[in-house]
C-alpha positions in Angstrom: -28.0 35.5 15.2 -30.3 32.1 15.8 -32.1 31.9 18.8 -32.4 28.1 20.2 -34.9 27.4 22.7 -35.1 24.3 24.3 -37.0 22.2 27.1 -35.5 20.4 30.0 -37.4 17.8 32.0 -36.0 17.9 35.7 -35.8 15.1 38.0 -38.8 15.9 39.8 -40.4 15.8 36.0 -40.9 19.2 35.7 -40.3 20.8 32.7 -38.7 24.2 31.8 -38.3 26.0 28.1 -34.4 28.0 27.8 -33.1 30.1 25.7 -29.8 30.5 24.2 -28.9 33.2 21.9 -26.9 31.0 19.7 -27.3 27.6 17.9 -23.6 26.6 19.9 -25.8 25.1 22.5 -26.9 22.2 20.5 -23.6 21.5 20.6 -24.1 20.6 24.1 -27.6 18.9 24.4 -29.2 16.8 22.4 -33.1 16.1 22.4 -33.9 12.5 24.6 -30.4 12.4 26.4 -30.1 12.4 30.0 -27.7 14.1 31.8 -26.3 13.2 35.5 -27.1 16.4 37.2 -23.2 17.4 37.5 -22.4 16.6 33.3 -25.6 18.8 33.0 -23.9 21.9 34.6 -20.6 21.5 32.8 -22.3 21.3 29.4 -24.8 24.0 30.7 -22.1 26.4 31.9 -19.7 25.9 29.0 -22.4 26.2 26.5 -23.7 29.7 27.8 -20.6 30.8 28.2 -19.5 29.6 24.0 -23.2 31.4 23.4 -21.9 34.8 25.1 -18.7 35.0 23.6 -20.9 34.9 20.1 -23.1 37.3 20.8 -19.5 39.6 21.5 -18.2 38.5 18.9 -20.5 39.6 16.4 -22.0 42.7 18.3 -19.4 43.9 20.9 -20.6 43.1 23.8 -21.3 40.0 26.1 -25.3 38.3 26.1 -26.7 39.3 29.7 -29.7 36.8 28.6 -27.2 34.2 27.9 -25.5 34.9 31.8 -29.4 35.5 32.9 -30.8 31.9 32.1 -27.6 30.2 33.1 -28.2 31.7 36.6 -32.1 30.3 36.2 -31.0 27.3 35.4 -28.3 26.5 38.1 -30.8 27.7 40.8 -33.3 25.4 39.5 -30.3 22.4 39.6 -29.1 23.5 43.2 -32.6 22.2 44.5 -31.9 18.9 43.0 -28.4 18.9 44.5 -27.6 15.5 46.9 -29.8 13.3 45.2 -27.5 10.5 44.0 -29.5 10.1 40.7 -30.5 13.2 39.9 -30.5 13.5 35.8 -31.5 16.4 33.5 -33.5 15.4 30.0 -33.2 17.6 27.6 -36.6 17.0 25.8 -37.2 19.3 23.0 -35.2 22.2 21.0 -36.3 24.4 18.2 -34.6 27.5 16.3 
C-alpha cells in the first residue's frame, strides 16, 4: 500500500512531517493551502480515518499508525486552539 508523508507548517511556523498509510489523504490536503485550524481537523480526522479503513480493507485489520499520528496531530492543534486565526499549511507531500 503507498505510504504518503507530508509536512505541515503550524501557526507558530513550525513545521511537522506525517505519515499516512494510504495515498486517500491527498484527497484531503493539498501542498500550499491553508487550512482554518477547525477545516484542518475535519479533513485530518476524516482522512485518517478513510486511510484506516484501507489498511483493513486490504489486510484485515485497522492502521494503529494511522489512529497514532492523528492523535499527534490533534495534540499538536489543541495548543493552537482559541487563536481566532489559527491556520494549518500543508507544505509538502511525497509517496
Amino acid at each position: 500500500m503507498p505510504e504518503v508523508r507530508f509536512t505541515l507548517r503550524w501557526p507558530d511556523g513550525s513545521e511537522d512531517v506525517c505519515y499516512s498509510p494510504s495515498t486517500v489523504i491527498t484527497r484531503f490536503f493539498t501542498v500550499g493551502e491553508s487550512y482554518a485550524l477547525p477545516d484542518f481537523l475535519t479533513r485530518a480526522r476524516i482522512g485518517y480515518e478513510k486511510a484506516s479503513m484501507r489498511v483493513a480493507e486490504r489486510y484485515g485489520y485497522a492502521c494503529t499508525a494511522a489512529m497514532a499520528e492523528l492523535d499527534r496531530i490533534e495534540a499538536r492543534a489543541a495548543t493552537f486552539e482559541g487563536q481566532a486565526e489559527a491556520a494549518v499549511a500543508c507544505t509538502a507531500m511525497s509517496q
